[in-house]
C-alpha positions in Angstrom: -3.2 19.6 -19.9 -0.9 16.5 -20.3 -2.3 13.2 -21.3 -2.3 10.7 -18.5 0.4 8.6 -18.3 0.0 4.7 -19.6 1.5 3.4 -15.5 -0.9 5.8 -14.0 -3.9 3.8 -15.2 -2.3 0.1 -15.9 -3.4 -2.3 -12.8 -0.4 -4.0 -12.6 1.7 -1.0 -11.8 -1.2 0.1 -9.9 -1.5 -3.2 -7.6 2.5 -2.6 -7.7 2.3 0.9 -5.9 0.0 -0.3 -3.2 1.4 -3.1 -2.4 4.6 -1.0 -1.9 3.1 1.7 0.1 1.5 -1.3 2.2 4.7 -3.1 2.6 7.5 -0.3 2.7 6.9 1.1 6.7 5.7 -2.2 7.7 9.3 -4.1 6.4 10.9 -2.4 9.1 8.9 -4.7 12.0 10.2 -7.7 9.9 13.9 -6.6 9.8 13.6 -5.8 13.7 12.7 -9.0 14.1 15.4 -10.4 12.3 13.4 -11.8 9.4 13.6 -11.7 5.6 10.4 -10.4 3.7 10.1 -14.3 2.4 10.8 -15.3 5.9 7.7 -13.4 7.0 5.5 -14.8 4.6 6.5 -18.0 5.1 5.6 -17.8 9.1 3.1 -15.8 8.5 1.6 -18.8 5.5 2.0 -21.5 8.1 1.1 -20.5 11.2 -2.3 -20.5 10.8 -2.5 -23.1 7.6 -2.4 -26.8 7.6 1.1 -28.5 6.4 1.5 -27.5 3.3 3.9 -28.9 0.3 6.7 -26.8 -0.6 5.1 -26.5 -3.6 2.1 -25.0 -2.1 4.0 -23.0 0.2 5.9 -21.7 -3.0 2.5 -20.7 -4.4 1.3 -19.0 -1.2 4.3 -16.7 -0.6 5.2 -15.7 -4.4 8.1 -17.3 -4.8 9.7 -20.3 -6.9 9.9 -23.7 -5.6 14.0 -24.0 -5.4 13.7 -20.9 -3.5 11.6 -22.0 -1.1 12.9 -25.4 -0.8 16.5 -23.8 0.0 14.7 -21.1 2.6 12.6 -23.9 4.0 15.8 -26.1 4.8 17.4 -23.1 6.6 14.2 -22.2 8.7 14.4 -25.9 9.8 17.9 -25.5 10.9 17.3 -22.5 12.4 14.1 -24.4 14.7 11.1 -22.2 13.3 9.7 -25.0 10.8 9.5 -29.0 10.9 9.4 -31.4 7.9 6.9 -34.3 8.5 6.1 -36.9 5.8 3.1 -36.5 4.3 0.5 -39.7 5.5 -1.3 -39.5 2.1 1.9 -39.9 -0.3 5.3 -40.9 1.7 7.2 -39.5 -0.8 6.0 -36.3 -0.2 7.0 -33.8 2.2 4.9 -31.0 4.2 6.4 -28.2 5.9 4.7 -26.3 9.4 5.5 -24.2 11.8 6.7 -25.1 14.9 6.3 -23.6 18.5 9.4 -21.5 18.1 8.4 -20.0 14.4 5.0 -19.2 16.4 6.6 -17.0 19.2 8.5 -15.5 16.3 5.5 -14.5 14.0 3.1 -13.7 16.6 3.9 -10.3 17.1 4.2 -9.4 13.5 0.9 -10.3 13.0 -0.5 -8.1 15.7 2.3 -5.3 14.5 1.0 -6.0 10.7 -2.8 -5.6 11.6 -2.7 -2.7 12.9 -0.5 -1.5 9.9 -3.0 -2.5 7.6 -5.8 -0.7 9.7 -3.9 2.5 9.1 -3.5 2.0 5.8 -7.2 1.3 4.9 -7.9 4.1 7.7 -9.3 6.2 4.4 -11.5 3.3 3.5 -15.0 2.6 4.5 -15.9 -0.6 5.6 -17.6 -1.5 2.3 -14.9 0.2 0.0 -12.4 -2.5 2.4 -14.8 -5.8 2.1 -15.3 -5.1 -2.1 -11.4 -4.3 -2.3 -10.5 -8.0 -0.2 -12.9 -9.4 -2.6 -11.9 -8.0 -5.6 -8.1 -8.7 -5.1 -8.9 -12.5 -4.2 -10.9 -13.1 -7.1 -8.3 -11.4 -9.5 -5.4 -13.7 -7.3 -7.8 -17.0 -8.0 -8.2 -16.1 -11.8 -4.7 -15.7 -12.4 -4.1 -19.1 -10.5 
């Protein structure tokens, strides 16, 4: 019998395989809808968070900051997020949603709960609360 192999047991590749088989069925919603995978998780960051810097946004949807900052001025253009200034420090900027990016996202998120309640189909319902809290205190460590 073969050794395992190294990937097979490393939690990075593991974490890497799941989120693919997560994401790869569920990317196809996004492209119907005429969104980017960023895109996505940028509407789907905002539209139920508080402004948020593009900094923080960067954070929040895995990307870098010059990224985002370039994305965030398109989506403007485009009428799914505003800039305001931020009333704590002028010469910051936050970033939200607006209605439009709302009607957008809203149907992805109903389209990308149900996806995820097929994928976790195989999971009881305490295998699927110590899994959310495992991954979020794994993403706040490495934070």
């Amino acid at each position: 019998m073969k050794p395992d192999r190294f990937v097979d047991g490393y939690l990075g590749y593991l974490l890497g395989q799941a989120n693919h088989a997560i994401y790869k069925d569920f990317d196809a919603h996004v492209r119907a809808a005429g969104l980017s995978s960023i895109e996505w998780r940028v509407l789907a960051t905002l539209q139920d968070s508080p402004p948020l810097t593009v900094s923080q946004l960067a954070t929040d949807v895995l990307s870098k900051q010059p990224t985002v900052t370039k994305l965030v001025q398109r989506m403007v253009e485009q009428g799914w997020l505003k800039l305001q200034a931020d009333p704590q420090d002028q010469r910051r900027t936050l970033v939200t949603v607006t209605p439009a990016g709302r009607r957008l996202v809203q149907p992805l998120l109903v389209k990308a709960r149900v996806h995820e309640q097929s994928i976790l189909g195989t999971l009881e319902a305490s295998e699927k609360t110590a899994l959310r809290k495992l991954l979020a205190k794994l993403a706040k460590g490495a934070r």
